[in-house]
C-alpha positions as CSV (number, residue, x, y, z in Angstrom):
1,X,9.1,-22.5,-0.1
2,X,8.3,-18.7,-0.2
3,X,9.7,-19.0,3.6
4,X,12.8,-18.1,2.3
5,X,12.4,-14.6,0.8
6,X,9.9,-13.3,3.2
7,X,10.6,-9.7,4.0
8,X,13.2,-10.3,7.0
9,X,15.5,-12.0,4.7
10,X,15.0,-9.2,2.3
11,X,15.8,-6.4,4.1
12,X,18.6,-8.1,5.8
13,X,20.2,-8.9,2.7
14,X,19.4,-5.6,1.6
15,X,21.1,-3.7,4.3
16,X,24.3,-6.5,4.5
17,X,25.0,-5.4,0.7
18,X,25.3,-1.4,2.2
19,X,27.8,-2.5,4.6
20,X,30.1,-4.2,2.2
21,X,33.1,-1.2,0.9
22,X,33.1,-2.9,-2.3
23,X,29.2,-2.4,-3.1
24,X,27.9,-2.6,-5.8
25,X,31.1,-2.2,-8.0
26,X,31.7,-5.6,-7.1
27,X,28.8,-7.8,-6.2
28,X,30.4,-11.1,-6.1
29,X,30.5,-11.3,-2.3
30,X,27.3,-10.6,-2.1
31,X,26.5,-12.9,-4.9
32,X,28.3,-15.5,-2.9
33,X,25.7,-14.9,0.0
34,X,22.7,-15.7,-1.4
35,X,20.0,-18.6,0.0
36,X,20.0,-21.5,-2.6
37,X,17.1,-24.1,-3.3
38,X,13.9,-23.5,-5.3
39,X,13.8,-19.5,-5.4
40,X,17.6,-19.5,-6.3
41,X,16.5,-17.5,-9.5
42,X,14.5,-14.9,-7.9
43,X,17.2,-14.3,-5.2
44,X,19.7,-14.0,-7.8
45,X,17.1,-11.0,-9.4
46,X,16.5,-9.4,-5.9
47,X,20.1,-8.9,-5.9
48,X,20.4,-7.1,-9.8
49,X,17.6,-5.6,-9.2
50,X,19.4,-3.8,-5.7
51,X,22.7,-3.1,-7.0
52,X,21.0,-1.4,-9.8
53,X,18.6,0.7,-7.6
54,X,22.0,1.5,-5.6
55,X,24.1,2.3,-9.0
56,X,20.9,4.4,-10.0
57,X,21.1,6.7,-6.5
58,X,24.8,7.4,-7.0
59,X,24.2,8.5,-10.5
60,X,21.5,11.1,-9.4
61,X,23.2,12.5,-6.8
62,X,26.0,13.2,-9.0
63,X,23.5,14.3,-12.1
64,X,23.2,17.3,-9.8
65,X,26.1,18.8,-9.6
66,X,26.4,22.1,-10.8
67,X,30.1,22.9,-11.5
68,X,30.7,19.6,-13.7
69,X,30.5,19.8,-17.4
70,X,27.7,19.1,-19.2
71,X,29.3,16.9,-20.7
72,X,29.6,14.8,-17.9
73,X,26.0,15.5,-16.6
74,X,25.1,14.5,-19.9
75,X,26.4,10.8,-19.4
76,X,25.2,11.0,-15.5
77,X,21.6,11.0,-17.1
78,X,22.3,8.1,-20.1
79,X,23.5,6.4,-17.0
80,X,20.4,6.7,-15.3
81,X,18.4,5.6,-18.1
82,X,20.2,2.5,-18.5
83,X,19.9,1.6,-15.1
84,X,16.5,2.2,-14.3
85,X,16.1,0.4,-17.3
86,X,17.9,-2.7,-15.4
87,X,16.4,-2.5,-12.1
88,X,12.3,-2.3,-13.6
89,X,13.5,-5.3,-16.0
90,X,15.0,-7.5,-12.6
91,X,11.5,-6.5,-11.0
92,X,9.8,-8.2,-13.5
93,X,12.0,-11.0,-13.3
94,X,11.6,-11.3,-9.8
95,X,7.9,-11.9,-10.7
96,X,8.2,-14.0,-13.6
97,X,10.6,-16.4,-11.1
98,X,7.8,-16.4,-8.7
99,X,4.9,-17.1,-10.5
100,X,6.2,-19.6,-12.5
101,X,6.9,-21.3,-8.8
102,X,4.0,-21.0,-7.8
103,X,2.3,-21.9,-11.1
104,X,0.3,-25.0,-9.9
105,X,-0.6,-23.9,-5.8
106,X,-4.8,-24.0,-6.5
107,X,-6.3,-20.6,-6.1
108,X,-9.7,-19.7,-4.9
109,X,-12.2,-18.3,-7.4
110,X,-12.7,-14.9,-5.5
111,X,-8.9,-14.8,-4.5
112,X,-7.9,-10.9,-4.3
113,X,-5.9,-9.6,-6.9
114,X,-2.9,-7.3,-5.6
115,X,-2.6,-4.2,-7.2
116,X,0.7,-3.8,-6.7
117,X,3.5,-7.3,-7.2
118,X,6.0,-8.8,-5.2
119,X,8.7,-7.6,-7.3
120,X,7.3,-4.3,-7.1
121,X,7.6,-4.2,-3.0
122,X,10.7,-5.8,-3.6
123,X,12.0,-3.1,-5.5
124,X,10.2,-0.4,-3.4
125,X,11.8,-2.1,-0.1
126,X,15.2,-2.0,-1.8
127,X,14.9,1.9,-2.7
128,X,14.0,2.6,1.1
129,X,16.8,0.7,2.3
130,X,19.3,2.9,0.5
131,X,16.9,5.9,1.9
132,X,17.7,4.3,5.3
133,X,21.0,4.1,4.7
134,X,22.0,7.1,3.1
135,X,19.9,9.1,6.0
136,X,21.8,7.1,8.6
137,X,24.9,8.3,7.4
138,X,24.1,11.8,7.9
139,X,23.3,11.3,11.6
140,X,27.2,10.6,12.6
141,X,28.1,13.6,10.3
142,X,30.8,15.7,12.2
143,X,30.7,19.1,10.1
144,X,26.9,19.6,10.6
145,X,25.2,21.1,14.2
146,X,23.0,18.4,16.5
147,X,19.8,19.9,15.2
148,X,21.0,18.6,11.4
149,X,21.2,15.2,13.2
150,X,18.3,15.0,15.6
151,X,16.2,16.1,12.3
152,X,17.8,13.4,10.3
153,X,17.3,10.8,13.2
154,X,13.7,10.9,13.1
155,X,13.4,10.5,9.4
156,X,15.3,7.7,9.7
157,X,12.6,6.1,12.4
158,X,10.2,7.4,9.9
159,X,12.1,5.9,7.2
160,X,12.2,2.2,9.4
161,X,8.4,2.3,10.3
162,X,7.3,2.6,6.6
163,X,9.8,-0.1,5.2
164,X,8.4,-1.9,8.4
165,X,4.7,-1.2,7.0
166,X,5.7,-2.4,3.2
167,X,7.3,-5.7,4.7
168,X,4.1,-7.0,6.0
169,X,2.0,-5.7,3.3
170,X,4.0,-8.1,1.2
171,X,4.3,-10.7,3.7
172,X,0.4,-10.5,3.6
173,X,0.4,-11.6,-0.3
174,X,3.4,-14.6,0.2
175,X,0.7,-15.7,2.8
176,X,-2.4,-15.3,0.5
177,X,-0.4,-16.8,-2.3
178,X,0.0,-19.7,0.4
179,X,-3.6,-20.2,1.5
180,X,-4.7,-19.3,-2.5
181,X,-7.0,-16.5,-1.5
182,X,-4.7,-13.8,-2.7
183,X,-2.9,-13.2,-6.4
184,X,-1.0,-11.1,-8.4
185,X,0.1,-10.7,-12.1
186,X,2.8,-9.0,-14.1
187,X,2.4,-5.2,-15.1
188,X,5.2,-5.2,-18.2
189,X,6.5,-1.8,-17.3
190,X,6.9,-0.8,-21.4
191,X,9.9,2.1,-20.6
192,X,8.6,4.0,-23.7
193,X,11.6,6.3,-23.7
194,X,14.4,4.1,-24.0
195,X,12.8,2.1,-27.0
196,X,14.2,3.6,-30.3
197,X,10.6,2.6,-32.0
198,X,8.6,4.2,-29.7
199,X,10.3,7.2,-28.2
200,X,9.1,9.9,-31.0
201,X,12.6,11.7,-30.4
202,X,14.3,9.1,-31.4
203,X,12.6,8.1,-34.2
204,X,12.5,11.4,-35.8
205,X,16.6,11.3,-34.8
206,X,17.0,8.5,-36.7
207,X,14.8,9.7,-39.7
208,X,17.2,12.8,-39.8
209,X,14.4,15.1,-38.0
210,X,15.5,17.1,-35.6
């Protein structure tokens, strides 16, 4: 079962989703193009969880402007908030879909414990392959010298061989999962500043504090 989200299907979903003009405005197509069957669920959460990582980079890159009104940088960063709000929720869910999958597969009593999930890599594989990307596109840039290129052409290799690194790091747990000699749990994420109970600015906001 876990054969179908290994890391090579991953990343080539990943990077199929960059090459689509109507990414991620409209994620229907790629919607359309996910594998079915029992991990149907945490498919359809690898894919919120990338268009929201890929709505997230467009909104910092245009948080930084400097001759926009605040105004408009203002809503840039409630943008961003709300989004990586999104993509750390579709993580989780990611998790929850595979644990719950996996639920009954017997596990050893000494089985290692990952510090880090596979909605985590997920998510961290997703974020380098708009890295990738977006690096890529500034080696075919026509108003920049060779030496802008060659640099940006080697951080791009640089770019692959870590992605490469994180695939089979995760590959390693969907086999440990597998065998039961390897495990991992949630780790809720508890965004403290976009909770209205929690965030002390906004509670003394909404107690008329400033």
């Amino acid at each position: 079962m876990l054969d179908t989200i290994r890391s090579a299907a991953i990343t080539a979903f990943h990077d199929a989703c960059h090459a689509r003009p109507e990414w991620p405005a409209d994620d229907a197509p790629a919607h359309a193009a996910l594998p079915g069957g029992a991990l149907a669920e945490a498919w359809a959460w690898v894919l919120v969880n990338h268009r929201f990582n890929c709505s997230l980079w467009k909104e910092e890159d245009l948080a930084r402007r400097t001759q926009a009104a605040d105004a408009e940088i203002a809503a840039n960063k409630r943008h961003i908030d709300r989004f990586n709000q999104a993509r750390n929720d579709a993580m989780e869910r990611i998790d929850d879909s595979l644990l719950r999958a996996t639920a009954d597969w017997p596990r050893a009593d000494d089985a290692r414990l990952s510090s880090e999930t596979a909605g985590a890599m997920i998510d961290r594989m997703s974020i380098l392959s708009l890295k990738i990307h977006h690096m890529g596109l500034q080696t075919v840039r026509t108003d920049v010298d060779e030496a802008h290129r060659a640099s940006t052409r080697a951080k791009v290799e640089q770019l692959r061989r870590q992605r490469d690194d994180l695939a089979s790091c995760y590959d390693r747990l969907l086999d440990e999962l597998r065998a039961g000699t390897g495990c991992f749990r949630i780790y809720r994420q508890f965004k403290m500043y976009n909770d209205p109970t929690l965030n002390p600015a906004l509670v003394a906001e909404r107690r008329g504090r400033r």
